[in-house]
Structures are given as structure tokens and as C-alpha cells.
KEKE-3310 file (N, C-alpha, C; in steps of 0.2 Angstrom, whole numbers, plus 5000, padded with zeros to 4 digits):
npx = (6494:6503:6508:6515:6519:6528:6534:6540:6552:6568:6584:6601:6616:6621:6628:6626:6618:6610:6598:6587:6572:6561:6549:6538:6527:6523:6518:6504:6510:6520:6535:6545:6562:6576:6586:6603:6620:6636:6634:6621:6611:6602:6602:6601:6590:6583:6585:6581:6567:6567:6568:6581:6589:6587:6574:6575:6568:6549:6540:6536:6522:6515:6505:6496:6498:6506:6525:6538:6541:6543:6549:6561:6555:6542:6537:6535:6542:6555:6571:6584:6601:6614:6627:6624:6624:6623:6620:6634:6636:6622:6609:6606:6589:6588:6592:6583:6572:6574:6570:6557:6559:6564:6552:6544:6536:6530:6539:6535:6525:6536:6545:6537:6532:6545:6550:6539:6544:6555:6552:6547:6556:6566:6575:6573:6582:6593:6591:6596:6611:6625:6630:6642:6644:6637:6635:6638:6626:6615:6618:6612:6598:6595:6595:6584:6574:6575:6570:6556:6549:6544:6534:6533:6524:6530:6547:6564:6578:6593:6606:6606:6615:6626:6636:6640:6645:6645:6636:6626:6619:6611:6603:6599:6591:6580:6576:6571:6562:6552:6549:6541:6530:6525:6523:6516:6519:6526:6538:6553:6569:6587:6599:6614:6614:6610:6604:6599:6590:6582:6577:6570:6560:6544:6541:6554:6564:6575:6589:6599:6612:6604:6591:6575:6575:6569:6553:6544:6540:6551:6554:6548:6556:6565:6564:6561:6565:6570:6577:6596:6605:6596:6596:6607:6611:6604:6605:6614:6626:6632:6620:6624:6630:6626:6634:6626:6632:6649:6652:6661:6662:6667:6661:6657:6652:6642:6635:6631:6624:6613:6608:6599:6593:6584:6573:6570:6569:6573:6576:6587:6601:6610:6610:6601:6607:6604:6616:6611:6602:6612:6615:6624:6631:6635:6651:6651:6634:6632:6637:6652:6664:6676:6682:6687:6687:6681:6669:6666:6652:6645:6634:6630:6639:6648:6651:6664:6667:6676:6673:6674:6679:6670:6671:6671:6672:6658:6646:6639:6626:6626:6619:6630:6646:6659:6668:6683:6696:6703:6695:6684:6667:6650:6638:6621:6604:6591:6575:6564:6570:6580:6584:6581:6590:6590:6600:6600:6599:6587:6575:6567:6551:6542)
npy = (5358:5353:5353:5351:5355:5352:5359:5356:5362:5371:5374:5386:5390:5405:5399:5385:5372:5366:5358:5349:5353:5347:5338:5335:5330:5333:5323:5328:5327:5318:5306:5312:5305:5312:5308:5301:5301:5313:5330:5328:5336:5337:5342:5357:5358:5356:5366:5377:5374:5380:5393:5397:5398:5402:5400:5396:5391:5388:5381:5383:5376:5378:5371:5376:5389:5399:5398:5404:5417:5419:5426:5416:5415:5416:5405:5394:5383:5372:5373:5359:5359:5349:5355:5359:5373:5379:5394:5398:5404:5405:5395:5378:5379:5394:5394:5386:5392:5404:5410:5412:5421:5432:5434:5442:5434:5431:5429:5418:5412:5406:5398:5389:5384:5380:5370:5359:5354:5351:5339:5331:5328:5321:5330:5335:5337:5342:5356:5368:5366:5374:5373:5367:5358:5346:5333:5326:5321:5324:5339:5337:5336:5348:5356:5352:5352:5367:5368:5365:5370:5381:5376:5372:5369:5360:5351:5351:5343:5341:5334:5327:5321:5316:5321:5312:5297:5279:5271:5280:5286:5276:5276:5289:5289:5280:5289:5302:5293:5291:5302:5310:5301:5306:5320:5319:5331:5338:5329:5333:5325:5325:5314:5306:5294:5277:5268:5275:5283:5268:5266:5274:5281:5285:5287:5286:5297:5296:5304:5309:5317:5327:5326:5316:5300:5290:5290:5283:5268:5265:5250:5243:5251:5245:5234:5234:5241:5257:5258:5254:5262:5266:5253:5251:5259:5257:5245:5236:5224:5229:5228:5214:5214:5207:5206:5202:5188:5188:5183:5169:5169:5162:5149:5148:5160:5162:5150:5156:5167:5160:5152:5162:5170:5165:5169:5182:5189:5197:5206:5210:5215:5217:5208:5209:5205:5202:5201:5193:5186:5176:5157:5148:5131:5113:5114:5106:5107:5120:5135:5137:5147:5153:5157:5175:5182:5182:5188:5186:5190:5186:5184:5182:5179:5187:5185:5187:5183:5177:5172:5164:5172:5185:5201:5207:5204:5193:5196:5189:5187:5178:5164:5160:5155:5141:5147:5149:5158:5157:5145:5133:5135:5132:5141:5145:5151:5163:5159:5169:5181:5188:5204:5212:5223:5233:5237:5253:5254:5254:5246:5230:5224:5211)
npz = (5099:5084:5070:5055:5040:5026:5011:4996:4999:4998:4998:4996:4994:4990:4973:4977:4980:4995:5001:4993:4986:4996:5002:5016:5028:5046:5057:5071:5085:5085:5086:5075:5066:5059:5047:5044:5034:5039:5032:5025:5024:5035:5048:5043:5037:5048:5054:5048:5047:5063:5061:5060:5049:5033:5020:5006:4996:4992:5004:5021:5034:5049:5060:5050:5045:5037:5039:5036:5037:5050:5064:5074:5089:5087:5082:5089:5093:5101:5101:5105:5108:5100:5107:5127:5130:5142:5155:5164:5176:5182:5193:5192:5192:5186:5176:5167:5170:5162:5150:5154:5162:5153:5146:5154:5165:5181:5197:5206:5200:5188:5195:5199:5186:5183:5194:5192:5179:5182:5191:5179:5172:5182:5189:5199:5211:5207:5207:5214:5209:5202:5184:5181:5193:5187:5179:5159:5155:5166:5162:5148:5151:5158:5149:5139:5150:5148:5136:5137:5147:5141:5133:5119:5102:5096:5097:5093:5091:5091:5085:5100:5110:5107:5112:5125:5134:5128:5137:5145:5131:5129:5141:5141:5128:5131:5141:5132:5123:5134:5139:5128:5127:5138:5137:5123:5115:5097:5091:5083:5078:5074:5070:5066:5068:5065:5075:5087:5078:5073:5086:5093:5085:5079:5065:5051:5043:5031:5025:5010:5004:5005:5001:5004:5004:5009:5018:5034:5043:5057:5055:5043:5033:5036:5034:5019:5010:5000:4993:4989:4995:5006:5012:5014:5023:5035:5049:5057:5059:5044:5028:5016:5003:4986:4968:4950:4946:4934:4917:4916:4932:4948:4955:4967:4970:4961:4964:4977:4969:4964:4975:4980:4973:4961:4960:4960:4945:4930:4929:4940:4947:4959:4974:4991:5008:5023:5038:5051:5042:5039:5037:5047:5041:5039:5029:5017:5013:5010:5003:5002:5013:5019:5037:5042:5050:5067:5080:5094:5104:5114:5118:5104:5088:5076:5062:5050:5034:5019:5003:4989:4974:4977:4979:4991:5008:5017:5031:5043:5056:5069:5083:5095:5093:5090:5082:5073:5065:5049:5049:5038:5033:5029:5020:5023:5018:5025:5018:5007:5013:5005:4997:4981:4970:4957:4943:4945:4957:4964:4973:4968:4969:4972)
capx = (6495:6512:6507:6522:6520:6534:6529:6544:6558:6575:6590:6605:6620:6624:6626:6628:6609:6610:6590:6581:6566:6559:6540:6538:6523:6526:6510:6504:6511:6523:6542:6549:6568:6580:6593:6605:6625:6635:6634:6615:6608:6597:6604:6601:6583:6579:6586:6574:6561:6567:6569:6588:6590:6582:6570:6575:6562:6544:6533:6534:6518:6516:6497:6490:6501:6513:6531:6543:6545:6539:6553:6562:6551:6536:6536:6531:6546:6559:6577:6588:6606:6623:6630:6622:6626:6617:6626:6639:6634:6617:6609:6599:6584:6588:6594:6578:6566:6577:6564:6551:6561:6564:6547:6541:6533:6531:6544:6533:6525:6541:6547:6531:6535:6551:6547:6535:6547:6560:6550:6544:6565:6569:6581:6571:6587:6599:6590:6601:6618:6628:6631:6650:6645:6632:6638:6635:6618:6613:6615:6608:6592:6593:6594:6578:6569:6574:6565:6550:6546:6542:6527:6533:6520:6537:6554:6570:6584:6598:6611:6606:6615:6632:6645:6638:6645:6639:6630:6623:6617:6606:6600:6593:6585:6573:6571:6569:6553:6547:6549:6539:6524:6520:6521:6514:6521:6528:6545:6558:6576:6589:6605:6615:6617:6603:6603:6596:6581:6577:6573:6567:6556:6538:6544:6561:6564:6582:6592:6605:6613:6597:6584:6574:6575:6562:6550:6542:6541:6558:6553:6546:6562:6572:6563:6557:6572:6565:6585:6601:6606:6593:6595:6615:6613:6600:6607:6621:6632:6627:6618:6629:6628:6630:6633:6627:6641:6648:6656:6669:6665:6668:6658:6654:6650:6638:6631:6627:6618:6607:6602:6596:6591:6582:6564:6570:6567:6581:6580:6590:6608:6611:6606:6607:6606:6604:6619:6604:6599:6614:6617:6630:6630:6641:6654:6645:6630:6631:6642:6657:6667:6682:6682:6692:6688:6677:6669:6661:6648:6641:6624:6629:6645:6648:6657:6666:6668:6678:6669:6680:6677:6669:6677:6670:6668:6650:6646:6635:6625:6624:6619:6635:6648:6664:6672:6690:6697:6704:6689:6679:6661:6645:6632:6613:6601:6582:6574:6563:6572:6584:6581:6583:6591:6590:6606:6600:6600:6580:6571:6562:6546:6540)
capy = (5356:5352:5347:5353:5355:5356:5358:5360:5365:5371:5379:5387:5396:5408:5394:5378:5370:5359:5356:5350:5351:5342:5336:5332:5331:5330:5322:5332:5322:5311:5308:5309:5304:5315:5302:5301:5302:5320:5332:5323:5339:5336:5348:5363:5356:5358:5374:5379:5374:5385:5399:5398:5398:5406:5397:5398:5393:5383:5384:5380:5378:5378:5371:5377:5394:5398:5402:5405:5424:5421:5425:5409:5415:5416:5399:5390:5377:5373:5368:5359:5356:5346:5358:5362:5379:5383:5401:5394:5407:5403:5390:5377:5383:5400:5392:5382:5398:5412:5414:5415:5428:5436:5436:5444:5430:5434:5424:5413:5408:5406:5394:5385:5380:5373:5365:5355:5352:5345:5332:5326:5325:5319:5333:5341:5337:5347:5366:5374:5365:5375:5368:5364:5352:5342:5327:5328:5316:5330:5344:5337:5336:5354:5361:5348:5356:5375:5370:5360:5377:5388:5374:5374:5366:5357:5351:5351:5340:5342:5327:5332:5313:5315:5322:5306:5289:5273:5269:5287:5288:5272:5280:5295:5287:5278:5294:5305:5291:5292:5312:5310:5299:5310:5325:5322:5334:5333:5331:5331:5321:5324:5311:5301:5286:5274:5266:5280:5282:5265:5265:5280:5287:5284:5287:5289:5301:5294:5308:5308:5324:5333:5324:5310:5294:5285:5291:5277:5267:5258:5242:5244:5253:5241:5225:5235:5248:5259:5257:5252:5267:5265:5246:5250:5264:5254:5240:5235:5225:5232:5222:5211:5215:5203:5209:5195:5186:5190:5176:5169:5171:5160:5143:5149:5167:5158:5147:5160:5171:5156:5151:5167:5177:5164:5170:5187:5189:5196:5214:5210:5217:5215:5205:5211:5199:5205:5197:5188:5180:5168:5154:5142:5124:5110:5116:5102:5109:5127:5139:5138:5151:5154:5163:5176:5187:5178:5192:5183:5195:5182:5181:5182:5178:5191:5182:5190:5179:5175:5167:5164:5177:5189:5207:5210:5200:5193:5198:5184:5185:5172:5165:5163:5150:5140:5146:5153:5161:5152:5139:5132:5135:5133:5144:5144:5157:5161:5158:5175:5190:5191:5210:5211:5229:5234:5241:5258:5254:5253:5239:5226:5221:5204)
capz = (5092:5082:5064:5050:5033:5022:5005:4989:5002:4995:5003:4992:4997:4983:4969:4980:4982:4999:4999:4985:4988:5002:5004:5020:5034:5052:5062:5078:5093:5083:5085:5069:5068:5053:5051:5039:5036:5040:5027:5019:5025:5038:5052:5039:5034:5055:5055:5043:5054:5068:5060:5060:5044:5029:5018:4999:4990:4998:5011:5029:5037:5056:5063:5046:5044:5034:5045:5032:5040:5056:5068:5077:5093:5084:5079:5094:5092:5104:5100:5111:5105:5102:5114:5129:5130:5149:5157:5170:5183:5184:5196:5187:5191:5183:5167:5165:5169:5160:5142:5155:5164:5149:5146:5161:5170:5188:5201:5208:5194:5185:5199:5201:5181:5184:5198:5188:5173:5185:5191:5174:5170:5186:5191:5206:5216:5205:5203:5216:5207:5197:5179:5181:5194:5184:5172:5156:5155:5170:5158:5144:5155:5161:5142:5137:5153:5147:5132:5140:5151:5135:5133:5111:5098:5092:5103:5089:5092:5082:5091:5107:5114:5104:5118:5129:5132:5124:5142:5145:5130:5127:5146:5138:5123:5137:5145:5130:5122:5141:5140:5122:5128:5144:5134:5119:5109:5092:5090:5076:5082:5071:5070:5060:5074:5064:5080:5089:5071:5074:5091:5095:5077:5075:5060:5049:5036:5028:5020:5006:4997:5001:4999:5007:5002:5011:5024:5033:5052:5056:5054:5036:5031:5037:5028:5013:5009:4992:4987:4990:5000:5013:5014:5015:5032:5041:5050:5060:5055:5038:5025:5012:4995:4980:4963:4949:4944:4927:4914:4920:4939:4953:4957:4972:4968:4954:4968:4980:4967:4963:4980:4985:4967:4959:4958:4957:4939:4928:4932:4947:4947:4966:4978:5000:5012:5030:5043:5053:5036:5034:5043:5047:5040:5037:5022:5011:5013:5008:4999:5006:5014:5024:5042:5041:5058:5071:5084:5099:5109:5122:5114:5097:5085:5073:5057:5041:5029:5013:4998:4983:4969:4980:4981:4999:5013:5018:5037:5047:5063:5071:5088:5099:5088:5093:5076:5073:5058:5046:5048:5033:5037:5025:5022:5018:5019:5029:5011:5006:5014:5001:4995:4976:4967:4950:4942:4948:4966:4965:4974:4963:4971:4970)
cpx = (6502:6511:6512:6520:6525:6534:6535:6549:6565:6580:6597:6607:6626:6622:6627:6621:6611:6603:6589:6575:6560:6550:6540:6532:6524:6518:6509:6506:6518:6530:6545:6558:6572:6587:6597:6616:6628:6637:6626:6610:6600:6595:6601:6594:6579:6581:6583:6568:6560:6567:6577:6593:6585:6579:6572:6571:6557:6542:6534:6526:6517:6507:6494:6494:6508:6518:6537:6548:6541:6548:6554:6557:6544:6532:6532:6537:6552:6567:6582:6595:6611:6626:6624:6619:6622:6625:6629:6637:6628:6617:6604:6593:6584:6589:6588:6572:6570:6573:6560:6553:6561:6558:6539:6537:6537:6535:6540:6530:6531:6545:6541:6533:6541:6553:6545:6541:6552:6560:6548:6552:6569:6575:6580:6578:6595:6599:6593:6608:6620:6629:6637:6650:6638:6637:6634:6629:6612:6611:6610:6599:6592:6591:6588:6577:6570:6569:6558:6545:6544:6536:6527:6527:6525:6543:6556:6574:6590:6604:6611:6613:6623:6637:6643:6641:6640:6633:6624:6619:6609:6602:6592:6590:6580:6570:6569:6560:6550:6545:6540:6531:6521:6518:6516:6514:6524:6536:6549:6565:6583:6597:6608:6616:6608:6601:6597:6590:6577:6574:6568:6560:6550:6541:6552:6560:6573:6584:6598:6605:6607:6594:6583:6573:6571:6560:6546:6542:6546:6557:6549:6552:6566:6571:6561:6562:6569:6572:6590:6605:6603:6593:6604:6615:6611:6602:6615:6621:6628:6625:6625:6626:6631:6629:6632:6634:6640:6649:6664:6669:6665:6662:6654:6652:6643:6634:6626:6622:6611:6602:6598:6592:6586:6575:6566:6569:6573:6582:6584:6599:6612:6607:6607:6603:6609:6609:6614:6601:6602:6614:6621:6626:6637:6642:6650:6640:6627:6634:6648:6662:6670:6681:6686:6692:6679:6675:6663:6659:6645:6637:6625:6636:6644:6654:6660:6670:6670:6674:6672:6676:6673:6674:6677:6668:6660:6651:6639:6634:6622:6623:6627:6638:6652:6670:6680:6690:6700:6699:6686:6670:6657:6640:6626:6611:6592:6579:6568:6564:6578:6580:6585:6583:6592:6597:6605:6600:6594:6578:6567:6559:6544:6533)
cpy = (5357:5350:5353:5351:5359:5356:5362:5362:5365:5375:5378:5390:5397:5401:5387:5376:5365:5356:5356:5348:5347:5343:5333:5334:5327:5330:5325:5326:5317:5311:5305:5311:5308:5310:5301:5304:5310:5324:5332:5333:5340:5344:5354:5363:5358:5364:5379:5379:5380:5391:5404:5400:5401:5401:5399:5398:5386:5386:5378:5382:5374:5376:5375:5384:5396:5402:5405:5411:5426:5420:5420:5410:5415:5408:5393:5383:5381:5370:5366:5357:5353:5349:5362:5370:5382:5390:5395:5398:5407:5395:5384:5377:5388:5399:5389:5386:5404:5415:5413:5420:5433:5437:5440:5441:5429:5428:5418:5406:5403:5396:5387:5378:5376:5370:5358:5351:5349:5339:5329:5323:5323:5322:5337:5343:5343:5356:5369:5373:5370:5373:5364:5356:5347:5337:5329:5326:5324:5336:5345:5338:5343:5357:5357:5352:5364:5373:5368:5367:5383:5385:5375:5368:5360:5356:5348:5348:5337:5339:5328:5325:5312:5316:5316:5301:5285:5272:5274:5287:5284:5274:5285:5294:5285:5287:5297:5302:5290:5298:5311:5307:5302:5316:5327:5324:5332:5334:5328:5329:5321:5319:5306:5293:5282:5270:5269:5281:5276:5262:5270:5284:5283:5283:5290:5293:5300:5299:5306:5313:5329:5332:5319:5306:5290:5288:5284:5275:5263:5255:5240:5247:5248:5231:5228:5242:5250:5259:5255:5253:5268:5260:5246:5253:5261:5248:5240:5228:5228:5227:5219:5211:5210:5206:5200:5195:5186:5183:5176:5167:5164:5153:5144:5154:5164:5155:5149:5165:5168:5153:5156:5171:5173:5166:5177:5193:5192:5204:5216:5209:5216:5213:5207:5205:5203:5199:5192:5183:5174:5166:5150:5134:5120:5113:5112:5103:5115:5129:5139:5145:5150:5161:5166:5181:5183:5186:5189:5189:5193:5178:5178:5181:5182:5188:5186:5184:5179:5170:5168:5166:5181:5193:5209:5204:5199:5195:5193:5185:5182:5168:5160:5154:5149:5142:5149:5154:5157:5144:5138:5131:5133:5136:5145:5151:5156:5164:5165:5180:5192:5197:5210:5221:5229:5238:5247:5260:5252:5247:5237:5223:5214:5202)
cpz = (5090:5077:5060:5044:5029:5013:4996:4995:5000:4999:5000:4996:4991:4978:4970:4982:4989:5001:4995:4985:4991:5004:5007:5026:5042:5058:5066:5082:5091:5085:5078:5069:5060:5054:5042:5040:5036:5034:5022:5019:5030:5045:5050:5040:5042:5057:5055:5046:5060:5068:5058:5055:5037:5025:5009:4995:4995:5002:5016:5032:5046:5058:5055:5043:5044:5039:5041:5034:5045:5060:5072:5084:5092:5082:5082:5092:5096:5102:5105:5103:5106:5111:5120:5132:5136:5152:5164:5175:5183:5186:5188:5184:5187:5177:5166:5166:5165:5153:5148:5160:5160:5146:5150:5165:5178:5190:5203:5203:5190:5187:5199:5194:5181:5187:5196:5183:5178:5187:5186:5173:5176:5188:5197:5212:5214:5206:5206:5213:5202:5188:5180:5187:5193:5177:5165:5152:5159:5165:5152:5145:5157:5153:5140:5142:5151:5140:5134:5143:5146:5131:5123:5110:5097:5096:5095:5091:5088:5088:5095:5112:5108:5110:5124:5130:5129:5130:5143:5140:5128:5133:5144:5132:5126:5138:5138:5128:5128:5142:5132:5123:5134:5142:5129:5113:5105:5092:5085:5080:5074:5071:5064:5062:5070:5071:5083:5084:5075:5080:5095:5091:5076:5068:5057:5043:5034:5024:5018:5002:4999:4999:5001:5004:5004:5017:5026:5044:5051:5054:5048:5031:5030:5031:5021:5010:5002:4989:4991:4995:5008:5018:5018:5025:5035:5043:5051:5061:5050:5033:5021:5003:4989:4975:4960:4944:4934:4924:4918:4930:4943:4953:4962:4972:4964:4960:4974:4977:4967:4969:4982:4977:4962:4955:4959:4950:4937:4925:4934:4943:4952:4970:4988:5002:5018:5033:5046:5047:5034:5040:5041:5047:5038:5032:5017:5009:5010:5003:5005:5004:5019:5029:5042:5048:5061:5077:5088:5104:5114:5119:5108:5094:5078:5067:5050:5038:5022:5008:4993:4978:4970:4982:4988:5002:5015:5029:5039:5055:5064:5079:5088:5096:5090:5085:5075:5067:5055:5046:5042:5034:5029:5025:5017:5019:5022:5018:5012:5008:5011:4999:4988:4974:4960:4949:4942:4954:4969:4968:4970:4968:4967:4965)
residu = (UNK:UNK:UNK:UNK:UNK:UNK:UNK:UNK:UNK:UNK:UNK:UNK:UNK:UNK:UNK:UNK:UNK:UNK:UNK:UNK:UNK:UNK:UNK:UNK:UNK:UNK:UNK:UNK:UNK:UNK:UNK:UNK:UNK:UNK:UNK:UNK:UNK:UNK:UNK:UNK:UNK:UNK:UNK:UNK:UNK:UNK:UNK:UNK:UNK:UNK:UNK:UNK:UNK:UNK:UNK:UNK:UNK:UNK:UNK:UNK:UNK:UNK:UNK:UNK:UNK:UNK:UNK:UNK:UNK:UNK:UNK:UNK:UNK:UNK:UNK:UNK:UNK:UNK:UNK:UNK:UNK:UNK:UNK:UNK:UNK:UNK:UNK:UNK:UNK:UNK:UNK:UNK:UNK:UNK:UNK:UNK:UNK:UNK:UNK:UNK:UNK:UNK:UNK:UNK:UNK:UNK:UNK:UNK:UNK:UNK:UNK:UNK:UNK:UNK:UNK:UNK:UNK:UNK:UNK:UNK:UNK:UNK:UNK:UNK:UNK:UNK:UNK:UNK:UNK:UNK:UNK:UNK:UNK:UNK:UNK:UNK:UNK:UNK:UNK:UNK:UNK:UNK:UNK:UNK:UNK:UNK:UNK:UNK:UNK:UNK:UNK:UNK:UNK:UNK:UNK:UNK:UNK:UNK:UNK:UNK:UNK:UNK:UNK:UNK:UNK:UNK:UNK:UNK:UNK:UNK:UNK:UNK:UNK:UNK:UNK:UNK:UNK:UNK:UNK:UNK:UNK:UNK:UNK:UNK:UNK:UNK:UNK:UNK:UNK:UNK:UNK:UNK:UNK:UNK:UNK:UNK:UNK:UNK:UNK:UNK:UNK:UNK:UNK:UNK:UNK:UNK:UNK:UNK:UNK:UNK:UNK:UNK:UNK:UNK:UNK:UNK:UNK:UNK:UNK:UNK:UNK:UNK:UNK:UNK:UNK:UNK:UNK:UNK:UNK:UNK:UNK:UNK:UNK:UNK:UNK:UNK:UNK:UNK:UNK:UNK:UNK:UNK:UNK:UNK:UNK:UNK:UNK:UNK:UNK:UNK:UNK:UNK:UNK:UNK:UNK:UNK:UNK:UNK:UNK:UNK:UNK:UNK:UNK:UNK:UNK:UNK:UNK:UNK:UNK:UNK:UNK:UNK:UNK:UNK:UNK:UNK:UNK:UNK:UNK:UNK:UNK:UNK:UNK:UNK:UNK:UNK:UNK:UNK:UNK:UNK:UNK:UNK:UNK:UNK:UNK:UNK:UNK:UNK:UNK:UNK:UNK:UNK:UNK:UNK:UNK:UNK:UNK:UNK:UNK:UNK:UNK:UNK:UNK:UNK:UNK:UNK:UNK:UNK:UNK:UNK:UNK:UNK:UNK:UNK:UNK:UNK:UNK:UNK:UNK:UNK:UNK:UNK:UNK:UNK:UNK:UNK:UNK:UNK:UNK:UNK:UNK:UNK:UNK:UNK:UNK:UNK:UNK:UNK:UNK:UNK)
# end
């Protein structure tokens, strides 16, 4: 069992609030992803989980029973973290059985467990290595198996895939949802890399300032954002935002709002359009804009775009274009996935 009930959760230090109140339920079995940029408080908020931290005001419930002042051992939750942190004179093995040495499980025993747990992580070949001569993909796997061997309701991961390269790290995303569906268990993933959310998270819980903004499953976030904020983090390139145009503005500002925001009603104060949503067309055809940075990836051409009376660039992905900067291009749009904001930030449903 690994179900979480978080019920009103706050967290102040002296008169500085960085929780505000957080309702949030964490399925048995699930991977849910804490995602958000640094500072939003998400870190704190699994802190608080583990016991790391104090609970200000709220209730944490653990399987049904309240944790609030259950000491971090008591919890039944495992935390891996950023930094490794394994003792350098101990062998591998020794670092991935030392809580069940310290809690007097006999030797063979002991051995028998982490045996087991280095063939789920594929490191049987390392246990008699040192730490210093393991990579740092290697270590990350030894600290995942010291927690794995204490058999938690709960695995914590607070950027466990931060000190990684880019190759390494997309690696250990595989392994961890490969780790996650043989196990089981529930687990909470804290990072700000949305990458990493939306590939990895049954579901997201999107924070901002201390509070969540949208709980949800990737791919419902990402086409149905509950605001601006949510619609702005998720996605790389990031979305394109139009404000509408005032008096006075632009012809083509004016032409881009109406192709895309017409059936939006007259709520609507901005409009996003996802990169993937434009496309290239003859100049005559579209709204014209000028290429001002061209970024050829193989597959794909990644465009930023001038459009006259537009204060920001637009951003286009597009399959793979012979385009150059300074080019005049045209652009249309995939008709219904404009997303419409109200001058609060709010999504306007259709």
C-alpha cells in the first residue's frame, strides 16, 4: 500500500508562507510527477512528506493514518536525492544494505536482499566497486537500490537525474518507468525539467508560488492548460502567445487574431497557439512574417518568426524546411487548437 492524503497543507517560516494550502491525493501504485520552476515549492512540499520538514498547518495521511508526527523512519517512505550522498569507503553492496544493517538484519539475509535489488537495477556486476570508481548514472542506481532494500510504501525523488548528462539522463528515465512498473510502488518525482513530467508522470501536479495549478495526466495538461501559466511551462518550444490587438494595431497582428480567435467569444484577451500548430504557406496565403532565426534539427525546423506589430516573436515547428532568415514566409494555422485566455490568465472553454 502507498495511497497519500494531503488535506489543507501549509508551510511558513516565521512570517514567510511558502505552502498554501495544498489538496492533494496520491493514488496507491501511481507515479506522480511534482513539476514546476525553482522556488514554486515543490522540493519543501516532499519534504514534508518525509518528514524533513515540519508540517505547519494540515494533515498528512499515510495509508489512512495520520503522519504529521510520525518520525521520517516511521513513515514508510524512501527518499532518493539530487546528491547521491553513498559513504566512499564502503563497497557497494555495504551502501545498499547499511538501514538494514542498522537495523539488525542478519548477514545473509542482508546480502540475499541486495542481491535481489541489484539484479532488478541491473548493477549485480558493480557491489564489490567502490563509489569513486562508478559513473554517475552507476551511483544514481546504487542510491535508488539503498532505497528499494528498505521495501518503503512510498519512493521520493527530489531531481534524482539533475547532475547527469543529457544522454544519461533520458537513459535513466527508461530505467526509472521500467523500475516503477515492476515494482509497483507509489512514487512521487519531484523536478522542474517538464520533459521529465511529461514523460515519466501518470500524472502532473504543476506548481506555482505554492500552490498547484493543475493536477491532471500529461496529455490533458498539455491540450487543456487551466491557465496561462500551465499552458506557458508545458511544452518545448514554448507556446505563442497573442494578445488582441488594440486600435491602431498592425494589419497583420489584426489578421492573425481573427484567424485563430474568431469563435472564441469576446472574453478572450489572449490567444496560445502551440509551435506544431503553425504551418508554413506561400506569403500570399497566410499572415505574413519574416524568418528571423531558422534552427534545422534533421527531422524538424524550428522557426522564430517576426510578424509586424507583434512585440515577441512567434515560434514554429515545423517538418524539416529549406528556410533561411531573412525569408518571407506565410503562415496558417491547424484550425481548433488555438487555446483562448481570459485577461486573467483563465482558460475560456468552448
Amino acid at each position: 500500500m502507498g495511497h497519500l492524503a494531503l488535506k489543507g497543507i501549509r508551510k511558513s517560516y516565521g512570517d514567510t508562507a511558502v505552502i498554501h494550502g495544498v489538496d492533494l491525493e496520491v493514488r496507491d501504485g501511481e507515479f506522480l510527477v511534482f513539476v514546476g520552476p525553482s522556488g514554486c515549492g515543490k522540493s519543501t512540499l516532499l519534504r514534508m512528506i518525509a518528514g524533513l520538514e515540519a508540517i505547519t498547518e494540515g494533515e498528512l495521511l499515510i495509508d489512512g493514518v495520520r503522519a504529521n508526527e510520525l518520525r521520517p523512519a516511521d513513515r514508510g517512505a524512501a527518499m532518493v536525492f539530487q546528491s547521491y550522498a553513498l559513504y566512499p569507503h564502503m563497497t557497494v553492496a555495504e551502501n545498499m544494505g547499511f538501514s538494514l544493517r542498522m537495523a539488525g538484519v542478519k548477514k545473509a539475509e542482508r546480502e540475499a536482499v541486495v542481491a535481489r535489488t541489484a539484479e532488478v537495477l541491473r548493477i549485480s556486476h558493480l557491489l564489490p566497486r567502490l563509489p569513486k570508481a562508478l559513473s554517475g548514472g552507476e551511483r544514481q542506481r546504487v542510491a535508488i537500490g539503498r532505497a528499494i532494500v528498505r521495501k518503503p510504501r512510498v519512493f521520493l525523488f527530489d531531481e534524482p537525474l539533475s547532475n547527469l548528462d543529457a544522454a544519461l539522463r533520458v537513459t535513466m528515465r527508461i530505467e526509472l518507468s521500467r523500475l516503477h512498473k515492476e515494482l509497483g510502488t507509489t512514487m512521487i518525482y519531484v523536478t522542474h525539467d517538464q520533459v521529465e513530467a511529461m514523460t515519466m508522470g501518470d500524472r502532473i501536479a504543476v506548481f506555482n508560488k505554492g500552490r498547484v495549478e493543475q493536477l491532471g495526466a500529461p496529455m490533458d495538461l498539455y491540450a487543456r492548460p487551466a491557465n496561462e501559466f500551465v499552458a506557458t511551462f508545458l511544452g518545448a518550444p514554448r507556446i505563442n502567445l497573442v494578445t488582441r490587438p488594440a486600435a491602431g494595431a498592425s494589419a497583420q497582428h489584426v489578421a492573425l487574431w481573427q484567424a485563430v480567435a474568431a469563435q472564441a467569444g469576446p472574453a478572450v484577451s489572449k490567444i496560445g497557439i502551440r509551435p506544431e500548430h503553425l504551418q508554413l504557406v506561400a506569403p500570399e496565403a497566410g499572415v505574413t512574417a519574416q524568418v528571423m532565426l531558422a534552427e534545422h534539427l534533421g527531422d524538424a525546423s524550428i522557426l522564430h518568426l517576426r510578424v509586424d506589430g507583434l512585440d515577441e516573436l512567434l515560434t514554429a515547428k515545423v517538418a524539416a524546411q529549406p528556410v533561411v532568415a531573412g525569408q518571407m514566409v506565410g503562415l496558417s494555422f491547424v484550425l481548433g487548437q488555438a487555446l483562448a485566455f481570459s485577461a486573467d490568465g483563465v482558460l475560456l472553454t468552448a
